[in-house]
C-alpha positions as a Python dict, from the first residue, in 0.01 Angstrom:
ca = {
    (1, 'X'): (0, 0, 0),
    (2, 'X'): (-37, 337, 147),
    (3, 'X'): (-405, 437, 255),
    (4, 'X'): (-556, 767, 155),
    (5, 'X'): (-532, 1019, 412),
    (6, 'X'): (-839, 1181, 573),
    (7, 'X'): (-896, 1527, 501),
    (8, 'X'): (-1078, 1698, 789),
    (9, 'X'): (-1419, 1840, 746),
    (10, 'X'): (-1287, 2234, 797),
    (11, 'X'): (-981, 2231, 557),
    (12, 'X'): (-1144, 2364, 296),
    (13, 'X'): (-1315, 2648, 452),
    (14, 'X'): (-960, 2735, 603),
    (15, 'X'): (-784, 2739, 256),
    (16, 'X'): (-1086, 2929, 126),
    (17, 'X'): (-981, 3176, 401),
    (18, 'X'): (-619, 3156, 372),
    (19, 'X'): (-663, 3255, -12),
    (20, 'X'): (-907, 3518, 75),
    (21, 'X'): (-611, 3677, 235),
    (22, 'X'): (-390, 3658, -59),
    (23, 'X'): (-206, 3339, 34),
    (24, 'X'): (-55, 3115, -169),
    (25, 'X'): (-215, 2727, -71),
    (26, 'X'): (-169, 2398, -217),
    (27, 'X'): (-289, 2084, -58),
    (28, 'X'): (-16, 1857, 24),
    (29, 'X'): (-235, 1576, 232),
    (30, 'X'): (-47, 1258, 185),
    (31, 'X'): (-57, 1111, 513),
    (32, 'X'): (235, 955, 630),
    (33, 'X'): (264, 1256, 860),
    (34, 'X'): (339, 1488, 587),
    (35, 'X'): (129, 1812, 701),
    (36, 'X'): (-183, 1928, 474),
    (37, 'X'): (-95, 2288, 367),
    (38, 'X'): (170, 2411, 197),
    (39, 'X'): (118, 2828, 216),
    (40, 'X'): (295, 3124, 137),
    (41, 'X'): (198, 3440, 217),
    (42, 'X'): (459, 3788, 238),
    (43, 'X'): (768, 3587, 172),
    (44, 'X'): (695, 3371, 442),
    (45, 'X'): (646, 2967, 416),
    (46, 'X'): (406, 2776, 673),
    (47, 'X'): (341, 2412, 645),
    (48, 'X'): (-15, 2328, 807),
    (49, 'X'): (-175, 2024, 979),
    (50, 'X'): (-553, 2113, 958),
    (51, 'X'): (-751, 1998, 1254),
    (52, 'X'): (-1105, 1985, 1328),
    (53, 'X'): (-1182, 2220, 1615),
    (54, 'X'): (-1515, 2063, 1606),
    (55, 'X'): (-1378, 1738, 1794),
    (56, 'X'): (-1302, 1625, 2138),
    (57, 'X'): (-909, 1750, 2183),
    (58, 'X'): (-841, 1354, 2205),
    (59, 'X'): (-980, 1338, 1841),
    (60, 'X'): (-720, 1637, 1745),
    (61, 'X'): (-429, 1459, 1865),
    (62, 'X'): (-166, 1395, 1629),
    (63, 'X'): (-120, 1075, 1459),
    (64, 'X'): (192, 880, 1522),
    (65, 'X'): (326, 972, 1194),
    (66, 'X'): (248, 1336, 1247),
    (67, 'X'): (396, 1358, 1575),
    (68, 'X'): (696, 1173, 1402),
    (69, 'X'): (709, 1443, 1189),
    (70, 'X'): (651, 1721, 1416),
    (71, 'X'): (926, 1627, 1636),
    (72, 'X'): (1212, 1571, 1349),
    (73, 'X'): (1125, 1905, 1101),
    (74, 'X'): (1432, 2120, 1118),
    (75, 'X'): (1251, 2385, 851),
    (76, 'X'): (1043, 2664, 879),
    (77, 'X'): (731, 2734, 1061),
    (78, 'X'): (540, 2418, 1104),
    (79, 'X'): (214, 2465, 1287),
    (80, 'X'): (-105, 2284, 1369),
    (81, 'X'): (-429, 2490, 1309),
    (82, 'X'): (-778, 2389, 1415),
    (83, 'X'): (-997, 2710, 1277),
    (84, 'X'): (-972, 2990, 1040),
    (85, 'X'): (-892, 3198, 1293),
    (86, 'X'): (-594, 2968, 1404),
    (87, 'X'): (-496, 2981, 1036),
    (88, 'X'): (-477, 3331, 1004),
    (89, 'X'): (-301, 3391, 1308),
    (90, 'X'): (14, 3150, 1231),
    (91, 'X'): (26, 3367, 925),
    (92, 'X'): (139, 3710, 1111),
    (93, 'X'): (497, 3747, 1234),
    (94, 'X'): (629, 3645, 1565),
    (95, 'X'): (617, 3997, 1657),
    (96, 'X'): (248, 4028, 1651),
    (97, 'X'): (285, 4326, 1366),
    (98, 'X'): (179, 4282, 1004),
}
């Protein structure tokens, strides 16, 4: 039996933000190191793993299952985010430009 996965305490203030923006968000937390954001924003596709920013860096560490993840994705962007800011940033292109 799979556990529930633990949201952290600044995801929803980040999707708030991210659909402030005009983004495109669904929550996709399912643990078994499946990211927690699905967004779209200017054609683009970026799967999230919300952290807290709020914690000791040990307590942002990936899980195993994440990491697992992390390491075998062969799709698009994939990034971990740990403040709006963050968010918002992995949203522009590589390029810097808008």
């Amino acid at each position: 039996m799979r556990r529930a996965a633990r949201v952290d305490d600044n995801q929803k203030e980040i999707v708030t933000a991210l659909r402030k923006v005009g983004a495109t968000v669904r929550v996709i937390t399912q643990g078994d190191g499946l990211p927690d954001l699905l967004v779209g924003f200017r054609g683009r596709t970026v799967l999230m793993e919300v952290k807290d920013g709020g914690k000791v860096p040990s307590a942002q560490a990936l899980t195993e299952a994440e990491q697992k993840f992390h390491d075998e994705w062969r799709g698009g962007s994939l990034v971990v985010v740990n403040s709006v800011e963050a968010a918002l940033q992995s949203l522009r292109p590589a390029g810097g430009g808008q």
